[in-house]
Structure formats: C-alpha cells, structure tokens
MMTF fields as JSON, N, C-alpha, C and O atoms, coordinates in Angstrom:
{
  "mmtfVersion": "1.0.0",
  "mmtfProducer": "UNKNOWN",
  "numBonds": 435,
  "numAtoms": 436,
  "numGroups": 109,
  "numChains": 1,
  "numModels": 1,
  "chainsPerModel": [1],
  "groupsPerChain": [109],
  "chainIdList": ["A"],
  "bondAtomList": [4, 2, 8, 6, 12, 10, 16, 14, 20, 18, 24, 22, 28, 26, 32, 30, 36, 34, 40, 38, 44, 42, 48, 46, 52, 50, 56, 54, 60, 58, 64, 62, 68, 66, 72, 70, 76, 74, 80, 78, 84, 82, 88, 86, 92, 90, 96, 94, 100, 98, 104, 102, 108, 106, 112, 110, 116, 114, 120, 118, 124, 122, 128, 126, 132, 130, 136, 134, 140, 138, 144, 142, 148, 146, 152, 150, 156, 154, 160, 158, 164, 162, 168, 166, 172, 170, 176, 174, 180, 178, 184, 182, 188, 186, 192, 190, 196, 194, 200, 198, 204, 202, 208, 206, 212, 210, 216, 214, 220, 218, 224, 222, 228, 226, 232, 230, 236, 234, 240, 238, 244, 242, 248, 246, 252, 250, 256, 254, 260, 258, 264, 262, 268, 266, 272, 270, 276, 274, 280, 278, 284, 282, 288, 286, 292, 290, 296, 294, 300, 298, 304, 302, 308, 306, 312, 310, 316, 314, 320, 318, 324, 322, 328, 326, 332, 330, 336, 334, 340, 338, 344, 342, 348, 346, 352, 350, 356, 354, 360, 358, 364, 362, 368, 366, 372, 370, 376, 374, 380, 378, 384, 382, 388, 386, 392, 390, 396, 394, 400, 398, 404, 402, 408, 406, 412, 410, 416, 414, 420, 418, 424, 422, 428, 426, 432, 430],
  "bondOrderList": [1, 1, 1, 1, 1, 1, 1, 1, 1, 1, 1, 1, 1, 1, 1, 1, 1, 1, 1, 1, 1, 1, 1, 1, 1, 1, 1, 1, 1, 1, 1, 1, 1, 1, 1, 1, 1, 1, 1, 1, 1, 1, 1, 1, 1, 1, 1, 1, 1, 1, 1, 1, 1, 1, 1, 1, 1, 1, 1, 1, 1, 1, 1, 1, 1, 1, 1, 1, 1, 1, 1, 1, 1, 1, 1, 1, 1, 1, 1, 1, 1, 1, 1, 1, 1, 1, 1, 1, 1, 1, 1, 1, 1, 1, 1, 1, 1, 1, 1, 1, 1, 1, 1, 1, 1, 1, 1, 1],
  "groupList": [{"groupName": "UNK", "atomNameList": ["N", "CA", "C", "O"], "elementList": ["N", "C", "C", "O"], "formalChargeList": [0, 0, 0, 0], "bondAtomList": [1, 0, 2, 1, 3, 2], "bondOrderList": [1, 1, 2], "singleLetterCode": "X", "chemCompType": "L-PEPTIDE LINKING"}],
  "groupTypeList": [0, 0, 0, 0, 0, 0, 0, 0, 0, 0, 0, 0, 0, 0, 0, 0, 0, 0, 0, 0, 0, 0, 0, 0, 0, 0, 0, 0, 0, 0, 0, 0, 0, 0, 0, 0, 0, 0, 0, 0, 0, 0, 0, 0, 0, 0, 0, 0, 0, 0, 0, 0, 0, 0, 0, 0, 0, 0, 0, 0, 0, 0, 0, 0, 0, 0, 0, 0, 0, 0, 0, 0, 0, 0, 0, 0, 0, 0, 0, 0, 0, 0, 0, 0, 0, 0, 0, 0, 0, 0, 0, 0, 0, 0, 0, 0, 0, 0, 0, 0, 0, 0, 0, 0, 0, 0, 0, 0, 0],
  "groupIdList": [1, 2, 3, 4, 5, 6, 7, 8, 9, 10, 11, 12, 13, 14, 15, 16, 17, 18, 19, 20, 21, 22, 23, 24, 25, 26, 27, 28, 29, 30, 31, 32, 33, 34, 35, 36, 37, 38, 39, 40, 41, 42, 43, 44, 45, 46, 47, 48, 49, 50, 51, 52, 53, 54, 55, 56, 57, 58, 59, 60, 61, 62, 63, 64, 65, 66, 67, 68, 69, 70, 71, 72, 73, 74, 75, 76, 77, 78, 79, 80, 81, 82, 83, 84, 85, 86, 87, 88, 89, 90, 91, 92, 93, 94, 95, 96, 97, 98, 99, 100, 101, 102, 103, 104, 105, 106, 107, 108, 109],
  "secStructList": [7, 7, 1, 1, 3, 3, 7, 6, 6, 7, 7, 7, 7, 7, 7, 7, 2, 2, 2, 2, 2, 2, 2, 2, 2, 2, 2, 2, 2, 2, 2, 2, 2, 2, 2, 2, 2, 2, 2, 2, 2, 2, 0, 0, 0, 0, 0, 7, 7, 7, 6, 6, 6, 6, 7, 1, 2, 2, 2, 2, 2, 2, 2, 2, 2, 2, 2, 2, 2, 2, 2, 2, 2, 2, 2, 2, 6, 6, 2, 2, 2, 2, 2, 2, 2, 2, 2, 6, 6, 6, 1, 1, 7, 7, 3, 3, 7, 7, 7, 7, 7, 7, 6, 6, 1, 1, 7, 7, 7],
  "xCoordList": [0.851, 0.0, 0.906, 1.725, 0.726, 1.795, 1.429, 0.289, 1.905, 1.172, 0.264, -0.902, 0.68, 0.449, -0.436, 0.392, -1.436, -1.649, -1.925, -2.654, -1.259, -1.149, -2.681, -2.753, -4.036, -5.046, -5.168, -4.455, -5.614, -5.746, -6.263, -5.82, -6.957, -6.953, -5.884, -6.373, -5.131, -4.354, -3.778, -3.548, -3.622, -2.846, -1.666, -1.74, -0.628, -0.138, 0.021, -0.269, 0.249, 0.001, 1.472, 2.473, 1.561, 2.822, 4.127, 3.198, 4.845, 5.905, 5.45, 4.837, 5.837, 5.321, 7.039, 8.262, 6.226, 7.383, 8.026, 8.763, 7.66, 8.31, 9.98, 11.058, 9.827, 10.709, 12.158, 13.23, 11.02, 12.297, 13.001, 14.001, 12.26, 12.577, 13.496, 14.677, 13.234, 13.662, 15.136, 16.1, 15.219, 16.78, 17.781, 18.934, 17.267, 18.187, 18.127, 18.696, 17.626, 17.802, 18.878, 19.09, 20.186, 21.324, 21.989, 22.902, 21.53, 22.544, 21.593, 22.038, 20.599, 20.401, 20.96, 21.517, 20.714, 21.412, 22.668, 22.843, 23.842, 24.907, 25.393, 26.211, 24.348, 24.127, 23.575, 23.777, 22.874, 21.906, 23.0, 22.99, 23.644, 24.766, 25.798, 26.209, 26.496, 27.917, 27.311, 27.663, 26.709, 26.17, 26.488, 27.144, 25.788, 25.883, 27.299, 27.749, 28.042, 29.7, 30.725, 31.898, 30.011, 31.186, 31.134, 32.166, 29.689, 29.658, 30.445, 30.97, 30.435, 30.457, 32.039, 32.57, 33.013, 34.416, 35.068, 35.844, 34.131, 34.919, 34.563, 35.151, 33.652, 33.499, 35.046, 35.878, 35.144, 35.847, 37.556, 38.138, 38.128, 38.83, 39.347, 40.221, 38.732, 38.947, 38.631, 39.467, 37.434, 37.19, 38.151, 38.504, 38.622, 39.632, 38.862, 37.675, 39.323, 38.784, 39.178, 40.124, 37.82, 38.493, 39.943, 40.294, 40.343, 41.502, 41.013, 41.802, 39.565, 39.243, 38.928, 38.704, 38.949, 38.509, 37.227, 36.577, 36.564, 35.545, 34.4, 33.232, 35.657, 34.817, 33.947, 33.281, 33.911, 33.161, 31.985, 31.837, 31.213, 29.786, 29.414, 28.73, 29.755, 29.505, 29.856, 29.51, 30.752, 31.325, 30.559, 30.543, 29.945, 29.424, 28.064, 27.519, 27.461, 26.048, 26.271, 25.258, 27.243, 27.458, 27.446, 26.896, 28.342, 28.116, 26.809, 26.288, 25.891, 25.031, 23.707, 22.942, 23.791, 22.737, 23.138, 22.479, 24.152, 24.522, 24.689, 25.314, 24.26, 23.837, 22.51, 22.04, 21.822, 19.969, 19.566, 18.906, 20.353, 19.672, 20.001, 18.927, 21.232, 21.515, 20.521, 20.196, 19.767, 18.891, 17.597, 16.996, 16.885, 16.159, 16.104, 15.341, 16.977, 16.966, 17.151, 16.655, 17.493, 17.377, 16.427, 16.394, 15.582, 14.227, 13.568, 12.401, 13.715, 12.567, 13.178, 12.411, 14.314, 14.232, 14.242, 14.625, 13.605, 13.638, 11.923, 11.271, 11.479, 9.812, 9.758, 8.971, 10.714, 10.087, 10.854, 10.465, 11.494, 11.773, 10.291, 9.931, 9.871, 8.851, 7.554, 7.013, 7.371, 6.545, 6.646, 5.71, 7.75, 8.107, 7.959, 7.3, 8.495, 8.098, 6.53, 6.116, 5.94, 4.718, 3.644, 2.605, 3.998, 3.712, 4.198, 3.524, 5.359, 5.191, 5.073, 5.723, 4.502, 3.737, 2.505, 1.812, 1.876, 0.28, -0.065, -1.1, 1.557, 1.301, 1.625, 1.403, 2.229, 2.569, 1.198, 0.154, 1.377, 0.951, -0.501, -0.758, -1.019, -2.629, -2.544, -2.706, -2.302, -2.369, -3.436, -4.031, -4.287, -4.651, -4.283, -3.574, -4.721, -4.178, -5.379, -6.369, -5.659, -6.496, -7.746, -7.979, -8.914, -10.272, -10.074, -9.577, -10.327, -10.652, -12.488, -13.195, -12.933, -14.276, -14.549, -13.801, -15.818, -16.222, -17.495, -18.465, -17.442, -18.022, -19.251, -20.132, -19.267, -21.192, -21.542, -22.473, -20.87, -21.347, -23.071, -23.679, -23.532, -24.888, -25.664, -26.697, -25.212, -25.934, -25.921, -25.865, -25.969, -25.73, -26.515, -27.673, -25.483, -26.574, -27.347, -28.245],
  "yCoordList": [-1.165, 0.0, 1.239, 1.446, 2.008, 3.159, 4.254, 4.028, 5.478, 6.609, 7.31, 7.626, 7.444, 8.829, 7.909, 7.323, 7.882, 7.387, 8.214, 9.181, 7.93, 9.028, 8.903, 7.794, 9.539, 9.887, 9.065, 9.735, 8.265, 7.897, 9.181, 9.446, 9.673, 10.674, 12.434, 13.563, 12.239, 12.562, 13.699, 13.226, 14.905, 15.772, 16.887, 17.845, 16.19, 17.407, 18.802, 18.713, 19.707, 21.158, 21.464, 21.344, 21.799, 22.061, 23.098, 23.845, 23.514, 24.241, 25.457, 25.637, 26.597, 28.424, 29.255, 29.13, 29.878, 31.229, 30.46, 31.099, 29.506, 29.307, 28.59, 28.824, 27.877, 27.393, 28.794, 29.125, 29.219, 30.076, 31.346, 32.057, 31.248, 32.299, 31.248, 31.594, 29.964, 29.396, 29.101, 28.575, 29.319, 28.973, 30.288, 30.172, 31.403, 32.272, 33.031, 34.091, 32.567, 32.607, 32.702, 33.73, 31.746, 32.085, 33.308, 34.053, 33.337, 34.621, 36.442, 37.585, 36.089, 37.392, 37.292, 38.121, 36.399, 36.112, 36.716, 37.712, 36.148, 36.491, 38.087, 38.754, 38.278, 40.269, 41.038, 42.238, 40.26, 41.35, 41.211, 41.938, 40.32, 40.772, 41.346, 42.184, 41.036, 41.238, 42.979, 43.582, 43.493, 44.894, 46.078, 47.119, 45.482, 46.024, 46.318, 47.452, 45.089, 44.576, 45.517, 45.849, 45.728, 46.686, 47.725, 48.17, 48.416, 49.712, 49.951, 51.017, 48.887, 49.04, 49.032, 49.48, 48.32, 47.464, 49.469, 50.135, 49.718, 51.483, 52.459, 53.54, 52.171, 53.214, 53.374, 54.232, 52.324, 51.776, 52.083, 53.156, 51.023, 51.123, 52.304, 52.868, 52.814, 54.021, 55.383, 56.284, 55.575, 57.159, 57.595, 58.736, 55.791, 56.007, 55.883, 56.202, 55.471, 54.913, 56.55, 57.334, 56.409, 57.688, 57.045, 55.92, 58.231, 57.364, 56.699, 55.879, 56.763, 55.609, 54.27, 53.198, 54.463, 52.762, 52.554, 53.449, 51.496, 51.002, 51.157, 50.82, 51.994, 53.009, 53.933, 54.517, 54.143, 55.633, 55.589, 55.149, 55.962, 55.857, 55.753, 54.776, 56.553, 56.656, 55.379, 54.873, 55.015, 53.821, 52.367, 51.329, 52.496, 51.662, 51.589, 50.514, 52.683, 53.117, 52.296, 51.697, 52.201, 52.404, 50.178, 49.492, 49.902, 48.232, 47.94, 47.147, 48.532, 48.345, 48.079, 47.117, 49.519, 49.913, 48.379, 47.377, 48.354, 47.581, 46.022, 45.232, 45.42, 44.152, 44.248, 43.422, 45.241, 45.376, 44.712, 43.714, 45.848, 45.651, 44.429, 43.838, 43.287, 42.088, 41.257, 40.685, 40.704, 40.78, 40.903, 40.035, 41.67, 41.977, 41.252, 40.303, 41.762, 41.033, 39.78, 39.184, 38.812, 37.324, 36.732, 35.558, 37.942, 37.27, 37.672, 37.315, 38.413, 38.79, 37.264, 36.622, 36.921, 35.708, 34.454, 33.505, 34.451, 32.762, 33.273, 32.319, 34.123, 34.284, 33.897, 33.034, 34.606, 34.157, 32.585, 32.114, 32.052, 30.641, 29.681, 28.665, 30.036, 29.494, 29.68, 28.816, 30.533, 30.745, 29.903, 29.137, 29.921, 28.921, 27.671, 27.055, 26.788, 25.759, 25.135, 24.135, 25.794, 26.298, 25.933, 25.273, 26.293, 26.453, 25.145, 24.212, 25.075, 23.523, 22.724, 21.737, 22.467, 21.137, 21.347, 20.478, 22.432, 22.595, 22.208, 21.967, 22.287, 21.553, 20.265, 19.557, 19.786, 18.604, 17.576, 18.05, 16.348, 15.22, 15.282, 16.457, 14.788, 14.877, 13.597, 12.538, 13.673, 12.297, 12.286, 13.357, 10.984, 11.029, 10.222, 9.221, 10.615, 9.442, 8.579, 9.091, 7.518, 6.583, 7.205, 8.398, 5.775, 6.701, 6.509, 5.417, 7.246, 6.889, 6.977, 7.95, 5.533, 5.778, 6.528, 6.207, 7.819, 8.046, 7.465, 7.405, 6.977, 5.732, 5.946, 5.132, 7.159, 8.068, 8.724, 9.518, 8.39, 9.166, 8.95, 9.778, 7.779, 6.976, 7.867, 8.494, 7.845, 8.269, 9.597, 9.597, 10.89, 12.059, 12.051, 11.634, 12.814, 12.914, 13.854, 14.283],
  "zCoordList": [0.0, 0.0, 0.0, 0.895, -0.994, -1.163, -0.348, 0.058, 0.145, 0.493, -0.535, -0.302, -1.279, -1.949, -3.707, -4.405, -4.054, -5.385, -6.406, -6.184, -8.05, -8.822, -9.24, -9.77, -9.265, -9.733, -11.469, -12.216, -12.0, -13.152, -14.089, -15.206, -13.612, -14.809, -14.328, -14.284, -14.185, -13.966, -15.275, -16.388, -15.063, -16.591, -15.852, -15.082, -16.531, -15.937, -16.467, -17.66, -16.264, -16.736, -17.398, -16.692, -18.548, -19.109, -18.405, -18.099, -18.101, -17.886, -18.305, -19.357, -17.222, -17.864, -17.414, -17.481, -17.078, -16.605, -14.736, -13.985, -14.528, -12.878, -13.498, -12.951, -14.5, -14.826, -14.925, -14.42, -16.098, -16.455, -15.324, -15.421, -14.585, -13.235, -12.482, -12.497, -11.779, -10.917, -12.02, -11.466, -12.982, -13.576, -13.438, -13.024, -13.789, -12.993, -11.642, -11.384, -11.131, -9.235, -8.931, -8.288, -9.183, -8.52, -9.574, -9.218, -10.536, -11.02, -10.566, -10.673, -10.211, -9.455, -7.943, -7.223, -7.816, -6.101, -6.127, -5.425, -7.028, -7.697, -7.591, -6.958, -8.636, -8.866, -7.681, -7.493, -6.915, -6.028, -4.489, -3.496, -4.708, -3.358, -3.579, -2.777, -4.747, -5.394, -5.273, -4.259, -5.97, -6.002, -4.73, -4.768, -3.714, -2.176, -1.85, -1.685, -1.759, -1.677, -2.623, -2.448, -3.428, -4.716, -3.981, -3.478, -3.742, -3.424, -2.053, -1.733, -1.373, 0.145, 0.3, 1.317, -1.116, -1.623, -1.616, -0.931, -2.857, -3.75, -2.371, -2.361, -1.209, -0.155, 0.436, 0.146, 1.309, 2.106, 1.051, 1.21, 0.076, -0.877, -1.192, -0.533, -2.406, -3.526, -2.537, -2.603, -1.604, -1.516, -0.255, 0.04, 0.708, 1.883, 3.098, 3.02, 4.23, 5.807, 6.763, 6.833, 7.359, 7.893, 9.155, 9.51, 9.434, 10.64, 11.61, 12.08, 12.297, 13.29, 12.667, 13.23, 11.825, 11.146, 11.092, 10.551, 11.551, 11.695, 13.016, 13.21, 13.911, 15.199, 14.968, 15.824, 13.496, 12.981, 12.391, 11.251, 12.987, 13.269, 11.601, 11.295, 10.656, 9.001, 8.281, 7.213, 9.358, 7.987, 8.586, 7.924, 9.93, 10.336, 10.048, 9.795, 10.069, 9.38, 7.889, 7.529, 7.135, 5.972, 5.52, 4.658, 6.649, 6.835, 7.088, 6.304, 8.306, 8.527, 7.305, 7.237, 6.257, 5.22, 4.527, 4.804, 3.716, 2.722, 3.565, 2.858, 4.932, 5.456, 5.034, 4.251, 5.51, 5.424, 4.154, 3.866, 3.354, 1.64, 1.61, 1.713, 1.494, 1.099, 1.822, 0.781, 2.699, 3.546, 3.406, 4.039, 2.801, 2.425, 0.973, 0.793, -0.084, -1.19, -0.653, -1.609, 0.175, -0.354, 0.847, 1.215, 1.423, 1.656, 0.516, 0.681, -0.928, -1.976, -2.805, -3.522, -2.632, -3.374, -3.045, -3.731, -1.462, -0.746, -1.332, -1.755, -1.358, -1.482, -2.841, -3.23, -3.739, -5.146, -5.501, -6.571, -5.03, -4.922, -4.431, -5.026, -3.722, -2.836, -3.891, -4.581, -3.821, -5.252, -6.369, -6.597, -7.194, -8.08, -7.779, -8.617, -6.492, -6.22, -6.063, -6.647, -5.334, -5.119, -6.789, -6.773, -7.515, -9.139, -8.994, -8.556, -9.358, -10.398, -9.391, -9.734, -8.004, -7.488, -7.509, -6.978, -8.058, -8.471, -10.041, -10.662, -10.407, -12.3, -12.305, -13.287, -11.122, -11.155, -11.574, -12.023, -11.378, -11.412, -10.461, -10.199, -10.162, -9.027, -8.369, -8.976, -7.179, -5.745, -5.361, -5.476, -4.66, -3.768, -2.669, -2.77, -1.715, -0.666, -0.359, -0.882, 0.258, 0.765, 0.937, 1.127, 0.802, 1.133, 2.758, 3.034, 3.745, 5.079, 5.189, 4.925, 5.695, 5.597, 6.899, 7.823, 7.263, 8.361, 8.722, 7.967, 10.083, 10.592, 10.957, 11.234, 10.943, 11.236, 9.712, 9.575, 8.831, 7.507, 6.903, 6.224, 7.315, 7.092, 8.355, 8.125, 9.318, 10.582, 11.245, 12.475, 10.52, 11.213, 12.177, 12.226, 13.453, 15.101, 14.684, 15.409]
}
C-alpha cells in the first residue's frame, strides 16, 4: 500500500514562466549581493577609511545599510523561490491518498 496514489486521470500542466525564473535565481542572487559589496568594496577602498577605522559611526552606518539591503533582497528571493516551487507542485501530477471511511457518515446525530 503506497502513500500517496497518482489519480488515473491525472494531466499534468505544461511548464510556464516558474521554470524560467527558478533557472536564474542564482545569477540574481549572484548580482543582487555582489552589487551592495562593490559599493560598500569602492566606499571603504577608492574614496579612503576615515583614521578611526571602523569606530566611525559613518562607515558603520554604511556596513550596517549595505547588510539590510543584502537581507532583504534574499528574503525577496527565498519568497520568489517558494513561489516557483509552489507552481510547479500545483502543475505537477494529481495524488490522492487513501479513502478513510467516516463511521457516522450513514448516521448524522
């Protein structure tokens, strides 16, 4: 006795746009952190640290902003992951599981 049985009439729904989103996921992932990191790379880098370092309230504000945003973007893409998954197990295949009979169904009180 299996869990799960595939429905005989059963169709599955062809492939749309979840596909093609869930294939570049990691290259926005990619872009949408690398992005934050450059800016945060040429702050720090190219424009110069002030002399306290990392004691200084601007440059810490400045780690702080550019954690948020990264953060934020990869809760917008655990959501649109979830989404996508979400989609193709609603195009998937159709289960059911077992009949369970209820034992008062003949006899409502």
């Amino acid at each position: 006795m299996r869990w799960l049985n595939r429905h005989p009439d059963s169709v599955r729904t062809p492939s749309g746009m979840e596909w093609v989103i869930w294939k570049k996921l990691p290259g926005f992932l990619v872009v949408g952190v690398a992005l934050p990191l450059l800016l945060l790379a040429y702050d720090h880098w190219w424009v110069g640290m002030p002399a306290n370092g990392a004691t200084d309230p601007d440059v810490l504000r400045q780690e702080f902003v550019a954690l948020g945003v990264i953060m934020v973007y990869w809760t917008l893409l655990l959501t649109v992951a979830i989404g996508c998954v979400v989609v193709m197990l609603m195009k998937g295949p159709h289960y059911t599981a077992d009949a369970y009979p209820v034992p008062h169904k003949d006899r409502p009180q």
